[in-house]
N, C-alpha and C positions, 0 to 999 in steps of 0.2 A: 634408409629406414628411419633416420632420426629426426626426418622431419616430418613422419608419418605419426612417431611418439609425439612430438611436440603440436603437431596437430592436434589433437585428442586432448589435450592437455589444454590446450588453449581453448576447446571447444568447455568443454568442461568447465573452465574459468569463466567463459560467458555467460551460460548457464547459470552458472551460480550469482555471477553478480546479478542475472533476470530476476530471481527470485530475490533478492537483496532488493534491489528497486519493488517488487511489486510488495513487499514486506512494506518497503516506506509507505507506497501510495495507500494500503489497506489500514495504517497508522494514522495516518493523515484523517480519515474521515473518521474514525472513533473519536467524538468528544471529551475532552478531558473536563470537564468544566467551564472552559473558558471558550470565548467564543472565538471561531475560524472560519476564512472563506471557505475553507477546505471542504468544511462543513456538508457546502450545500453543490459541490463536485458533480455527483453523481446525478444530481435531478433534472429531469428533459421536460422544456415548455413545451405547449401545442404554437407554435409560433406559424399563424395562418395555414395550419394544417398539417406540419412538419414536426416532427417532433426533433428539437435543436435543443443542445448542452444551456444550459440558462447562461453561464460564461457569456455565450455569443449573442446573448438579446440584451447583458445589461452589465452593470458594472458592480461588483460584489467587493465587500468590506467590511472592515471593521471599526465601528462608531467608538465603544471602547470594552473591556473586557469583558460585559456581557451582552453586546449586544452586536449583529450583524446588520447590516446595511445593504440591499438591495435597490440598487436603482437604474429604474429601464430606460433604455434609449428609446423606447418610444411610449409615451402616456396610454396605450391600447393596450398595453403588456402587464399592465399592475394587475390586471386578473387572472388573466392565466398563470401570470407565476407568479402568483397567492396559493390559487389553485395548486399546480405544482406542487409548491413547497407543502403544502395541509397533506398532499394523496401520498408524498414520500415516504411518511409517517417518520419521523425521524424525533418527535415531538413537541415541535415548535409550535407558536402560532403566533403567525404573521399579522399585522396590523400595518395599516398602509394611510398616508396622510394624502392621496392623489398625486404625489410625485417620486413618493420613498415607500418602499416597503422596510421596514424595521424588525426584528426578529432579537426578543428578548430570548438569551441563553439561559434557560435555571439552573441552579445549583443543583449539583448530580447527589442524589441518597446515599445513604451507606450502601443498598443494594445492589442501588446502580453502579455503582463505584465495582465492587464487587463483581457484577455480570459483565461490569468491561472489561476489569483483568484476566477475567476467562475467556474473553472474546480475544483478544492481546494473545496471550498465551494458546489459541487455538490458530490464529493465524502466525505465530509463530515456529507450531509446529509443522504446519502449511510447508513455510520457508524451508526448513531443516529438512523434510520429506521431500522436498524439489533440489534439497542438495545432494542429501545421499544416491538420487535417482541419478543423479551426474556424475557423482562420483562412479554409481554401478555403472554406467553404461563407456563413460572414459577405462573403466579395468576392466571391460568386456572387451573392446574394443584393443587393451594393450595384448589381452589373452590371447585373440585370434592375430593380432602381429606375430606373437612369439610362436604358434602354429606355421606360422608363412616364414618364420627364417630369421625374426629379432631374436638377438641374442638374449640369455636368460638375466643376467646381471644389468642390462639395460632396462629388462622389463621391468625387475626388481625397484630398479631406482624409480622410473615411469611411475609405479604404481605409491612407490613411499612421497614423490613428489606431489601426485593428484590426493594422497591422506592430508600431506599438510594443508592446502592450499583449502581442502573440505573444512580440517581444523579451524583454518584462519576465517571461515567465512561463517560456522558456526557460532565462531567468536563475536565478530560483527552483529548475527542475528539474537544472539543472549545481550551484549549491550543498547541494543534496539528496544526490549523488550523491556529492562531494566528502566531505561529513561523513561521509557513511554509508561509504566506500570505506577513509577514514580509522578508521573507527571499527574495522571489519575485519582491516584488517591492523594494530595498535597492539596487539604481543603484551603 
């Protein structure tokens, strides 16, 4: 039966780091002010009819802290990811010298600053809501164990193990959101 508890437990723990990853990746593309390849992650060129991650047509960087660098492996490409980059709406605009696309970063407003830490703070709750759901379904799962014949004082522990393990990764997700909130508004 105890590797049935430990199962659960360990599923649970997976879970929970999933959401702790997709916390980082959804961190990552919120601007803080300063520029990041990260940035421009999520935007698909038309690459001869296909819609492909920009990553894979070109080489993305950083020129220096406000400005990002776009350069395609192939000279055909500076208009469709122009294009791209303008339809993401993310609020850039790209200017392009026929070898480089350049993408000046602007200084973020107090507003803007402001609608990030909300955005921060809503996909932080995201995380925390994708823990608890782990947690519930690992304590559902030690329930019907203890139905089937785990002892009661096993379950006990099972269940005080999968709190903490929720705590620790709570923990994780509030220093995530601290850094990053920090990082935001640090004109």
């Amino acid at each position: 039966m105890n590797e049935e508890v430990d199962f659960c437990i360990e599923e649970a723990k997976e879970r929970m780091v999933k959401a702790i990853a997709h916390l980082e990746d959804e961190l990552k593309v919120i601007r803080a002010g300063k520029a990041n390849p990260a940035m421009l992650s999520g935007i698909m060129v038309d690459y001869y009819g296909t819609l492909t991650p920009l990553q894979q047509v070109s080489n993305v960087g950083t020129l220096d802290a406000r400005t990002i660098t776009v350069q395609p492996w192939e000279k055909a490409m500076i208009g469709p990811i122009e294009k791209a980059i303008l339809t993401a709406n993310l609020g850039f605009n790209p200017q392009n010298n026929g070898e480089v696309i350049r993408i000046a970063v602007p200084p973020l407003t107090e507003e803007r600053r402001k609608q990030l830490v909300k955005q921060v703070k809503t996909e932080g709750e995201n995380a925390r809501v994708s823990i608890r759901n782990a947690r519930r379904d690992a304590n559902e799962e030690i329930k019907k164990l203890q139905k089937n014949g785990l002892a009661e004082d096993l379950a006990k522990d099972a269940e005080a193990e999968i709190q903490k393990i929720t705590d620790s990764y709570n923990k994780k997700v509030e220093e995530l959101l601290v850094k990053k909130e920090e990082e935001i508004l640090t004109v």
